[in-house]
C-alpha positions in Angstrom: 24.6 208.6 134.1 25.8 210.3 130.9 28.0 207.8 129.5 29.3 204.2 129.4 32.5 205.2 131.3 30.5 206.2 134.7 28.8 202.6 134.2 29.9 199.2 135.5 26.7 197.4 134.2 25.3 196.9 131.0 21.7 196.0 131.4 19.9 194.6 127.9 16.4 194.1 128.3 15.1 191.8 125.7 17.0 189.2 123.6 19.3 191.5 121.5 19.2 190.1 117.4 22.4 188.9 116.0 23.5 191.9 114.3 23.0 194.2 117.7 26.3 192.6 119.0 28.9 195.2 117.4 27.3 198.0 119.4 26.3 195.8 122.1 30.2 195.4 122.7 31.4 198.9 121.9 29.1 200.2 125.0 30.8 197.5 127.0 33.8 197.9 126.0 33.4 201.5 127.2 32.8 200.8 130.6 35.8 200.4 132.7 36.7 197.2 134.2 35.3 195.7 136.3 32.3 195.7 134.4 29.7 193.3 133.5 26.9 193.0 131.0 23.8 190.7 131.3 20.8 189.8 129.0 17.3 189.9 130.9 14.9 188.1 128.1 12.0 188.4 130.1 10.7 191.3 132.3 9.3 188.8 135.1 13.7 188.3 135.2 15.2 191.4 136.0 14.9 192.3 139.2 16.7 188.5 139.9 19.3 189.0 137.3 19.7 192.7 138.6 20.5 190.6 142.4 22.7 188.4 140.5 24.6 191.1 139.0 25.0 192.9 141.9 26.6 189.5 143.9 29.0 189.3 140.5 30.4 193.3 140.6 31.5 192.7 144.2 33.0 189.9 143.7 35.0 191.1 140.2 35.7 194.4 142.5 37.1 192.6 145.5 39.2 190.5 142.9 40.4 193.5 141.0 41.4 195.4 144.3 43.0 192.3 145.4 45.2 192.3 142.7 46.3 195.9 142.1 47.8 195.0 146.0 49.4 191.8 145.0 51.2 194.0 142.1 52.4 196.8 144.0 55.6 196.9 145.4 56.7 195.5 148.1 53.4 193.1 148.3 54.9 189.7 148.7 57.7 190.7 151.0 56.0 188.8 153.5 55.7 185.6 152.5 52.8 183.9 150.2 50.7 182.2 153.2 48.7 185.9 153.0 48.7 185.9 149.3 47.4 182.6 148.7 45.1 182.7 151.3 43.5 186.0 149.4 44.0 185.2 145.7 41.9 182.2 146.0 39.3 183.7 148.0 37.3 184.5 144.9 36.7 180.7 143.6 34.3 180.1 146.2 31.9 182.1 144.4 30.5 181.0 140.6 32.4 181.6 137.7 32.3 185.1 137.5 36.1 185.2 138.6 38.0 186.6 135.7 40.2 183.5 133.9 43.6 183.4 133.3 44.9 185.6 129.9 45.6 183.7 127.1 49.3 184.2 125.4 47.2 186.7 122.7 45.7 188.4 124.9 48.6 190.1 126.6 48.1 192.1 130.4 44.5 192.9 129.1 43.3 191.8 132.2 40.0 189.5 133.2 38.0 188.6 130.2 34.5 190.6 130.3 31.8 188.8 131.6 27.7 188.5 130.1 24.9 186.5 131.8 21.9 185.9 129.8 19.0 186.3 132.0 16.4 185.7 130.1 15.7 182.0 127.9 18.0 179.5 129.6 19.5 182.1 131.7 20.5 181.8 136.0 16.3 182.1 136.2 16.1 178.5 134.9 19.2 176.9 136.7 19.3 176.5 140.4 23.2 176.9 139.8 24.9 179.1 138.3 25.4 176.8 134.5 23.7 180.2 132.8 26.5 182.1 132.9 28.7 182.0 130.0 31.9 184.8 129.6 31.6 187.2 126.9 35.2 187.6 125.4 35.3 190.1 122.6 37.9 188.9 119.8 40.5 191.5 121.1 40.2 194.6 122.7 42.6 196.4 119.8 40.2 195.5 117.2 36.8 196.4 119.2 38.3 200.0 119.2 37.9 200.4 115.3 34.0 199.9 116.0 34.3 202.1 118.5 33.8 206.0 119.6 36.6 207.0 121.9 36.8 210.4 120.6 37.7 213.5 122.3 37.1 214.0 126.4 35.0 216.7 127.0 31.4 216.8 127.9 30.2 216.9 124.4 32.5 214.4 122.6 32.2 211.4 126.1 28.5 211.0 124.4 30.2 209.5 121.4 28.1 206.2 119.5 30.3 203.3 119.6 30.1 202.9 116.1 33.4 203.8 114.0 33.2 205.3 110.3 36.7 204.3 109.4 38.9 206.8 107.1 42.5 205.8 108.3 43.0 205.7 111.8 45.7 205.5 114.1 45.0 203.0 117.6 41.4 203.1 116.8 41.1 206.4 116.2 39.9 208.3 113.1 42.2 210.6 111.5 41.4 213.9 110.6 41.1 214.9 107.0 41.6 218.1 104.6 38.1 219.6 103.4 36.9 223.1 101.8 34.9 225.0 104.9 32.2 227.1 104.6 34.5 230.0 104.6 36.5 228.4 101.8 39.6 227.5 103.7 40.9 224.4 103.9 40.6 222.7 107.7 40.8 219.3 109.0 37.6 217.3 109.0 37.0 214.8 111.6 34.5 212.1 110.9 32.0 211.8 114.0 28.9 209.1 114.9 26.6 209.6 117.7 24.6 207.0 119.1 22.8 204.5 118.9 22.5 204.2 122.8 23.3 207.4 124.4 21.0 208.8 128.0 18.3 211.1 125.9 18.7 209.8 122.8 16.6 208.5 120.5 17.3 204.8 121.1 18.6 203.4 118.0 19.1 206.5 115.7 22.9 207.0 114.4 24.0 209.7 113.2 27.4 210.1 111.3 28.7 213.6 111.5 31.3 215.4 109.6 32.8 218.2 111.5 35.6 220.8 111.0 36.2 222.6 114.2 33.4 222.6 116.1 30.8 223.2 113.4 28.9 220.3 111.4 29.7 220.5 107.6 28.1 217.4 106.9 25.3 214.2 107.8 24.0 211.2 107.1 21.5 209.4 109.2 21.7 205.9 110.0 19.9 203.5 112.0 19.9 200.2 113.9 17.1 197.7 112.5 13.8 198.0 113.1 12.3 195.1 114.1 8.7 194.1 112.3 6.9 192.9 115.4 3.1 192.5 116.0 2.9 194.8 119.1 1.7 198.5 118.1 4.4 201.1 118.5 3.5 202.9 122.2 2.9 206.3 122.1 0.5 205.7 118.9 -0.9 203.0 119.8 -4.5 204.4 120.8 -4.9 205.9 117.4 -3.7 202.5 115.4 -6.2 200.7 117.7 -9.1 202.3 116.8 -8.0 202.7 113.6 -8.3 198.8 113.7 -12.4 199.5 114.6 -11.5 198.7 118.5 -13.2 200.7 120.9 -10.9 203.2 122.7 -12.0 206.3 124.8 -10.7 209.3 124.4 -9.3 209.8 127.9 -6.7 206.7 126.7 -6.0 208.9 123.6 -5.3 212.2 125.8 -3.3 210.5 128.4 -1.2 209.0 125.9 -0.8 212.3 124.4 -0.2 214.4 127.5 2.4 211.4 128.4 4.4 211.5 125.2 5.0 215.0 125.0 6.2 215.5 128.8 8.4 212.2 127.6 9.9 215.1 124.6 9.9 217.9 127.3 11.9 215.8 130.0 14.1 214.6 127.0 14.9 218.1 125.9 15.4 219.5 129.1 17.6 216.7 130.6 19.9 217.6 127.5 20.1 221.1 128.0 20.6 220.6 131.6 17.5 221.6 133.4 17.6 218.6 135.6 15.0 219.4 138.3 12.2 220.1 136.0 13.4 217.1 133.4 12.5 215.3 136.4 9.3 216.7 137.0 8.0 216.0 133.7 8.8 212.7 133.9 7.1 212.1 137.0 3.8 214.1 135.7 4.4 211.9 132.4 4.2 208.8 134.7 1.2 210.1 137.1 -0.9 210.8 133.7 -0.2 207.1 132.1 -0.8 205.6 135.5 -4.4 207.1 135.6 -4.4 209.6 137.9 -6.9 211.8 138.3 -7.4 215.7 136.7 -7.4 217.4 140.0 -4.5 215.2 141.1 -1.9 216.9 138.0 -3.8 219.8 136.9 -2.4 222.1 139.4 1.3 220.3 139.3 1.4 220.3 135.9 0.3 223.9 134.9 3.2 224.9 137.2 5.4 223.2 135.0 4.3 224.6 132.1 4.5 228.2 133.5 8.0 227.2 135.0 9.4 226.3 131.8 7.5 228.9 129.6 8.9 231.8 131.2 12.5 231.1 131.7 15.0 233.0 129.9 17.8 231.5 130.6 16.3 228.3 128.4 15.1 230.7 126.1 18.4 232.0 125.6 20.3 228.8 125.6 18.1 226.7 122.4 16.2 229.8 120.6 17.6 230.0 117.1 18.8 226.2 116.8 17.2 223.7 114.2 15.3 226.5 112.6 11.9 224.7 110.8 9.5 227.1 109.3 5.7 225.9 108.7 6.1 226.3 104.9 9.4 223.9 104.7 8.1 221.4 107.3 5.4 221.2 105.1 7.4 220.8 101.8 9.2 217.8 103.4 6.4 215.6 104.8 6.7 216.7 108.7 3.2 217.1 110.5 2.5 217.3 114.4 4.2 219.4 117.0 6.9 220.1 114.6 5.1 221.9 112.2 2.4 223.7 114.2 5.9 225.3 116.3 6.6 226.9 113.3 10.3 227.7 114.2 13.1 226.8 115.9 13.9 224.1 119.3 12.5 226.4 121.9 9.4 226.9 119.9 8.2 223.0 119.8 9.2 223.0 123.4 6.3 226.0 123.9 4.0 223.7 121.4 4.2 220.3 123.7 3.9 222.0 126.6 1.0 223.9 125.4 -0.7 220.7 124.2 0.0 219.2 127.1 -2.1 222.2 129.3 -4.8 221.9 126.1 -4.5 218.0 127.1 -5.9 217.9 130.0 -9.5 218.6 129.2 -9.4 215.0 127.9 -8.3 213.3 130.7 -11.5 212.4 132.5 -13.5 211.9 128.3 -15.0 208.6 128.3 -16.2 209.0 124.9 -15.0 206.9 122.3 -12.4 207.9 120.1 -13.2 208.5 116.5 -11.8 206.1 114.4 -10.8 208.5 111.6 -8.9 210.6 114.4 -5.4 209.4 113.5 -3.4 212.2 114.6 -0.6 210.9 117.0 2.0 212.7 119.1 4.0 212.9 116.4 1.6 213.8 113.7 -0.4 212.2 110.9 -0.4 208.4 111.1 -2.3 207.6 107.8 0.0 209.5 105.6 2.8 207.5 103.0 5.5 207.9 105.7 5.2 207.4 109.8 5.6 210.8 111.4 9.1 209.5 112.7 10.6 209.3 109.1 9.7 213.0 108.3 11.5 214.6 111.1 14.6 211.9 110.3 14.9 212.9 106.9 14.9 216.5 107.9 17.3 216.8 110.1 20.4 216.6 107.8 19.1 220.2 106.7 18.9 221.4 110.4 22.1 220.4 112.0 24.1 221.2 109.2 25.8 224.6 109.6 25.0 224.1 113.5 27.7 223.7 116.2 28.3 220.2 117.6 27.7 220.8 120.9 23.7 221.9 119.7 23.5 218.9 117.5 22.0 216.7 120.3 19.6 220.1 121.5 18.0 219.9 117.6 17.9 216.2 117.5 15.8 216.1 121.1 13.6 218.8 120.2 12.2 217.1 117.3 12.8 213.3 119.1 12.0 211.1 116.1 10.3 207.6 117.7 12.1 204.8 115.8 9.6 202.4 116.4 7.2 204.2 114.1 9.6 203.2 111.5 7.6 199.5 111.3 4.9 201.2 110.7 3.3 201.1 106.9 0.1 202.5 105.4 -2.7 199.9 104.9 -6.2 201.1 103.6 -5.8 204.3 104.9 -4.6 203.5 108.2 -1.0 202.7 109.9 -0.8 199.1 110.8 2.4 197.8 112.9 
């Protein structure tokens, strides 16, 4: 689904850090009652927490249907025996009945509800002690963290984060600024992300708009945590970086996999659905293991598919224009700067690496250990690939329509996990 409003569960895999719980209830708050939200710590947890969840929406829906009837007219005309014989009905179940509203709270409704699946969570109970409800402070002041801006396709992938100027219910007010035509229009103070569907997870950005047209951005972004584990699509490279022995086959599948990941990414947001899905089923058919023969044919279909559609050229040639010699200038390497030009361009270079890719999938060799070229591009350099194509696209999207922001921002797809990456003796160590 697109956005948080076509959701009624909040899934967080992991155990989210301190600071994550703004946005974490912004999404939530998005969602329209009933919804729930539950924390799976542990991937041997979800799918039990997933079963759990689904038990807690019925009942939250049943009680939530049960009492839109009990408030409509004409309800308890016949007496209370049916009433209180149905209004209780939800108590036999654990406590994921919704409790009373308390005097500051108003007709807000049940409280929203998170169960923390993961450390301590149902898993470790035979009851249900794990849940505990989730009650954000009030749902009037959640909505200055909030995106709730504008209804249309484009503005319901709002961030729930809020850049406050003045605002009126939650909402930013617009302002007066110069355009680039020099007239003076209302400017309206935009973020996007961090959790959107084909988004860079993490990445914020915090636009400045006057009509539809961005006049200004800054790029933000949720912590990066420093973990031990490599960053995934690089990891082959960093490994053998390290002096571990990994073959090359690993290195091309990994490659092949990341840049159908882009391709699906890009193609989902432009709206090419059927072959966004393809992609991402090749993607998972290469990292699985699966043989040459087994994709070749499948996947050079794809790339022919997508390589001679107009329509897509049509729809993203000319946005995010990147020539060689400024990519260059600014640090970027990889697919961006081999594309030399605009979105539709690195589309055509990671599918053609992908077709070059396959070569390598059956290479038992090992790989070189000064090969540190990764999806993305040079990971030996002063900066991960990631930060490169971040700190470039202010300079791309400004000047761009809104509604092609998110096209240039998916056809470079920064990976925020390189961001914990940092040169060490000439390699990039996590």
């Amino acid at each position: 689904m697109d956005t948080p409003a076509a959701a009624d569960l909040l899934l967080v895999c992991g155990v989210p850090a301190p600071e994550d719980g703004e946005w974490l209830d912004g999404i939530e708050w998005s969602m329209p009652e009933p919804a729930l939200r539950i924390v799976a710590g542990e991937s041997g947890r979800i799918a039990g927490a997933l079963d759990m969840a689904r038990r807690d929406l019925i009942d939250r829906t049943v009680t939530w249907h049960r009492a839109d009837v009990a408030d409509e007219p004409g309800a308890h005309e016949h007496g209370d025996h049916e009433g209180h014989g149905e209004g209780h009905h939800h108590d036999t179940h654990h406590d994921s009945s919704p409790p009373e509203a308390s005097d500051d709270q108003g007709d807000q409704g049940p409280n929203r509800h998170r169960m923390d699946h993961g450390h301590g969570g149902h898993a470790a109970h035979s009851g249900h002690e794990g849940h505990e409800h989730h009650q954000p402070a009030d749902h009037g002041q959640h909505k200055d963290h909030m995106d709730h801006a504008g209804h249309d396709g484009h503005m319901g992938h709002m961030g729930h984060e809020m850049h406050t100027m003045g605002q009126v219910a939650g909402l930013p007010m617009a302002e007066r600024g110069d355009d680039r035509d020099e007239l003076r229009l209302d400017q309206l103070h935009v973020p996007i992300g961090p959790a959107l569907s084909d988004w860079p997870a993490g990445l914020i950005l915090r636009l400045t708009l006057q009509g539809d047209v961005v006049q200004d951005v800054a790029v933000d972004h949720l912590r990066v945590p420093s973990v031990h584990r490599l960053p995934f699509w690089d990891e082959p490279w960093l490994r053998a970086a390290q002096g571990e022995k990994v073959t090359r086959d690993r290195a091309a599948r990994r490659r092949c996999a990341a840049h159908l990941d882009s391709a699906g990414r890009l193609l989902a947001v432009v709206g090419w659905d059927d072959v966004a899905a393809r992609c991402r089923r090749l993607r998972d058919e290469v990292l699985s293991g699966a043989p040459r023969e087994g994709v070749d044919g499948d996947l050079r279909r794809t790339v022919r598919r997508v390589g001679r559609s107009r329509p897509l050229r049509w729809s993203i040639a000319g946005l995010g224009e990147l020539s060689a010699d400024r990519a260059r200038a600014v640090g970027v390497t990889g697919p961006a700067l081999a594309a030399d030009g605009d979105a539709y361009n690195r589309l055509l270079m990671w599918m053609s690496e992908v077709e070059r890719g396959l070569d390598g999938l059956d290479d038992a060799r090992p790989l070189a250990p000064d090969d540190r070229t990764g999806p993305r591009g040079r990971l030996d350099g002063p900066r991960p690939p990631s930060q490169a194509l971040l700190d470039v696209l202010p300079e791309l999207l400004t000047g761009a329509e809104f509604a092609c922001a998110r096209i240039i921002v998916a056809s470079l797809d920064p990976d925020l996990d390189e961001l914990a990456l940092a040169s060490v003796s000439g390699a990039a160590h996590a």
